[in-house]
Every structure is written in C-alpha cells, then in structure tokens.
C-alpha positions, -999 to 999 in steps of 0.1 A, spaced: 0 0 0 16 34 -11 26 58 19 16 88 -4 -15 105 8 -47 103 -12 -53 138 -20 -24 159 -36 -45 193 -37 -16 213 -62 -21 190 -92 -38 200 -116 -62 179 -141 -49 161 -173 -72 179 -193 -109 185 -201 -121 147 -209 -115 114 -203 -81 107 -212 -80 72 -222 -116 79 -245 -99 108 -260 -71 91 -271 -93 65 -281 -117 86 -301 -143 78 -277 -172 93 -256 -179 94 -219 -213 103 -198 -196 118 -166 -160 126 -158 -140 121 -127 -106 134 -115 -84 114 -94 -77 134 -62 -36 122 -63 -22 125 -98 -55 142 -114 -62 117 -141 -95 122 -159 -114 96 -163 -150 84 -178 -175 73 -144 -187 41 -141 -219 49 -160 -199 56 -192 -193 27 -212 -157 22 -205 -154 31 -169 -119 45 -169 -115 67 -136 -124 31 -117 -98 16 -139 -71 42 -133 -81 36 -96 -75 0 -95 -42 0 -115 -27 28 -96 -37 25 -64 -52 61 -63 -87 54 -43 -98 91 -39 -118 108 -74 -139 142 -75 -166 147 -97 -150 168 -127 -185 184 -138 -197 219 -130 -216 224 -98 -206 190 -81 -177 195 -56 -180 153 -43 -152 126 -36 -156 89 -34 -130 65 -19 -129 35 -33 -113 18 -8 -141 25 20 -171 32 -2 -177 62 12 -190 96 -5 -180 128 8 -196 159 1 -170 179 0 -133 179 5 -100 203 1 -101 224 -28 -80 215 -58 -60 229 -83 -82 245 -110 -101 241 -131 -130 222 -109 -145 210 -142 -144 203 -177 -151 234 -199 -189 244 -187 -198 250 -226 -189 205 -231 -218 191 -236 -229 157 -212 -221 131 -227 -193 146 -242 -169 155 -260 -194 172 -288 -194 150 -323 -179 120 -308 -215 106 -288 -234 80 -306 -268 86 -313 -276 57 -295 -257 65 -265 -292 62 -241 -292 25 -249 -255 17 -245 -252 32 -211 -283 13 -203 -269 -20 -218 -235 -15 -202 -218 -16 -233 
C-alpha cells in the first residue's frame, strides 16, 4: 500500500475529458478526477469506466466529480462519498460549454441505450 497520501491538492487535471476515450476517439457520460495524480477519467456509468480503472491500476482510491456544480469525492477503498473535501488545483471542471455526454461529435446517437446496456 503506497505511503503517499490520497489527495495531492496542487495538481492540476490532465485535461478537459476522459483521457483514455480521448485518445481512443471515444465518448464518456460523466468525468471524474483522481484526487492524487488528477487523471480524468470516464464514471462508471460511461461505457468504458476508466476513472475506476485508473483507480485500480494505480492505487489512487480518492476521485472528484470533474463536472460543473458537483464538488463530491468517493474512496474506493471505503465506499464512502463525501460531500465535500479540500479544494483542488483549478479548473473544478471540464469546460462548462462541453456538452454531457461529451466531447461534442464523438457521442453516438444511440448513446441512451448503451449506457443502459452496459456496453
């Protein structure tokens, strides 16, 4: 178990959307940032579930929503939602103007029935 503490409040985010789906050419639902390193990542209700991913390979249990208004955590390793937490480095969001799902052109028409799926 790493010694590092789960919440590194002066990183910043890896950018606007889920990294592993933008690389991909993909789409996500919601976003999520990991609290330590500040990974993006697509929520478990997105069809690829990356920020759990990135949780589980890393080690980093602590994510914050990444969408405007919500100011949440979740730890993985307890289960437990908080709230609120410390503030982190900026921005608290993706771009405001990014639709959800996002990013714009990339979301399938169908989108409705493959998050209800689980595809």
């Amino acid at each position: 178990m790493s010694t590092e503490p789960p919440i590194n409040p002066t990183v910043p985010p890896s950018g606007p959307g889920c990294v592993e789906c933008d690389a991909a050419g993909g789409w996500w639902f919601h976003l999520r940032r990991c609290a330590r390193c500040g990974h993006i990542g697509c929520c478990d209700d997105s069809v690829a579930k990356h920020a759990t991913a990135h949780a589980r390979a890393t080690g980093h249990p602590v994510i914050r929503s990444f969408e405007p208004g919500e100011s949440w955590f979740w730890d993985y390793d307890t289960s437990e939602l908080y709230e609120s937490g410390p503030e982190l480095a900026a921005p608290d969001s993706h771009p405001v103007d990014q639709p959800v799902p996002g990013p714009a052109g990339r979301v399938p028409a169908d989108w409705t029935e493959r998050i209800g799926n689980g595809r």
